[in-house]
N, C-alpha and C positions, 0 to 999 in steps of 0.2 A: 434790383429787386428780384427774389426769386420767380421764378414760372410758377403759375397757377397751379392748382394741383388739377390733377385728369377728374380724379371723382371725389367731390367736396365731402360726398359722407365717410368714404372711407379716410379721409386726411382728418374729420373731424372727428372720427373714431379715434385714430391713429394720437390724436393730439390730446386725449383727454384719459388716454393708458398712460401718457408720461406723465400727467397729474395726480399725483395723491388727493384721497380723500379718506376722509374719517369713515367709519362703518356703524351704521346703525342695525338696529332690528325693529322693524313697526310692527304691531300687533292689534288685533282685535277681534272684537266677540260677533261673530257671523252666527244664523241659521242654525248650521251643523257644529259650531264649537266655537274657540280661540283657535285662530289662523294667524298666518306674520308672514315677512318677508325681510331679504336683506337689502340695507336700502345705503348706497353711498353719497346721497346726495343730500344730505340735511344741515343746514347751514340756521348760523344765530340769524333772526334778524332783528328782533329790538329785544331790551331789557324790563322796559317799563309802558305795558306791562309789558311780561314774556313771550316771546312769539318766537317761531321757527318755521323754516321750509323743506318741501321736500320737493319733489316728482316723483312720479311712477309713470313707467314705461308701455304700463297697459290696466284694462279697464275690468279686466275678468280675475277669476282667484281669488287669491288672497289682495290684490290691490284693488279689486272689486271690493271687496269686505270692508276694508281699509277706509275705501271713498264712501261707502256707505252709511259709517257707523258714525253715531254720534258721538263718539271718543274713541278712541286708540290711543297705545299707551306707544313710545320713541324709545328707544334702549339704546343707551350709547357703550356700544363693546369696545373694550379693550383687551391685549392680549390673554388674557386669561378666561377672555370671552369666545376666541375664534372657536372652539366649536359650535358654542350656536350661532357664528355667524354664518356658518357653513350649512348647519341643520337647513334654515330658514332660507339659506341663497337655492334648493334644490325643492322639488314639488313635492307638497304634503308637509303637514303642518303636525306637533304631538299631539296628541290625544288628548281629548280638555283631561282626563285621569292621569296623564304625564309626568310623572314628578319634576317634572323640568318648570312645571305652572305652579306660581304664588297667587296670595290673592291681598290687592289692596285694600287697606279700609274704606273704599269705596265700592269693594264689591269686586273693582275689572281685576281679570287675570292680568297678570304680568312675568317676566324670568328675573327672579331674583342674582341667577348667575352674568347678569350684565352688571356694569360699574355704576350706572345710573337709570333709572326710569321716569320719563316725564311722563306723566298723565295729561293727554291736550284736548280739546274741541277742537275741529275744525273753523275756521274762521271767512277763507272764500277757497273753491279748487276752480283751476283756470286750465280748461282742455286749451293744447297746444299743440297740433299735428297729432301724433300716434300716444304721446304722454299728457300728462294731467299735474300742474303745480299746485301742490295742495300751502295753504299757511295755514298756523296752526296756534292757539293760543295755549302755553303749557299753563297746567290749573294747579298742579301738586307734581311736586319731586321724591324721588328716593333715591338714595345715595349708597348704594352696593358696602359691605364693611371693605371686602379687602380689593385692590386697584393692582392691574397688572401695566404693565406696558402702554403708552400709546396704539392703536391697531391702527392700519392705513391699507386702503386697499389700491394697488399700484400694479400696473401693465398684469391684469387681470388675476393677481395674487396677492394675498392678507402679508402686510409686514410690521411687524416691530417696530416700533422706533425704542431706541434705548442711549443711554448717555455716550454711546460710540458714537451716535449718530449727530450730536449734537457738531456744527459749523463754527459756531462763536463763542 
């Protein structure tokens, strides 16, 4: 068996840069505007109904906003997305006048320029140490016209996947 590691966060840091994950962007309507962030952790977890997960890593900002709202909208980027996954991984959020903001027929702002939009409620958020697991119940979808690439965010940079990459 190997040795233990010296400092378990930095091995558990270390072990979850060699993990791919999908990229999202969560958004929602604060106070002062439409805010978001980029978020790698969002996973299916049921189909019927639909529900999803996320974390966020902290309680202020835009993940304040986030935790706060009683909807926010899940952007699931793919490569034809990574600038705004990049926009939204960095502080400061567009302008609600941004041409980068659509609006659903429910009124919430959302980025057209992602591949998909779920529209969700929150459903329960469970503080856990420094982060917050939120579930989330998706209410309505939009489905981007054009789809680029799979995105994946891997040992702390946005990657491709494309049919080179395909194993089997």
């Amino acid at each position: 068996m190997p040795d233990a590691p010296a400092d378990l966060t930095d091995a558990y840091k270390t072990a979850f840069r060699g993990h791919p994950a999908g990229v999202a962007v969560i958004t929602a309507e604060g106070p002062d505007g439409p805010t978001g962030l980029t978020a790698s952790s969002v996973a299916s977890v049921a189909v019927d109904p639909p529900v999803l997960v996320f974390s966020l890593s902290t309680n202020s900002g835009s993940a304040g906003v986030v935790l706060g709202a009683p909807v926010f909208v899940v952007h699931l980027v793919d490569s034809h997305g990574v600038a705004l996954a990049k926009r939204f991984a960095s502080t400061g959020s567009p302008a609600a006048d941004d041409p980068i903001w659509g609006t659903l027929p429910s009124g919430d702002r959302y980025l057209p320029g992602a591949a998909t939009a779920l529209r969700c409620r929150p459903l329960s958020t469970t503080p856990i140490g420094s982060s917050t697991v939120v579930v989330a119940e998706v209410l309505d979808i939009v489905v981007g016209l054009g789809h680029g690439e799979p995105l994946v965010y891997h040992n702390r940079e946005f990657h491709s996947l494309t049919d080179r990459s395909r194993l089997s």
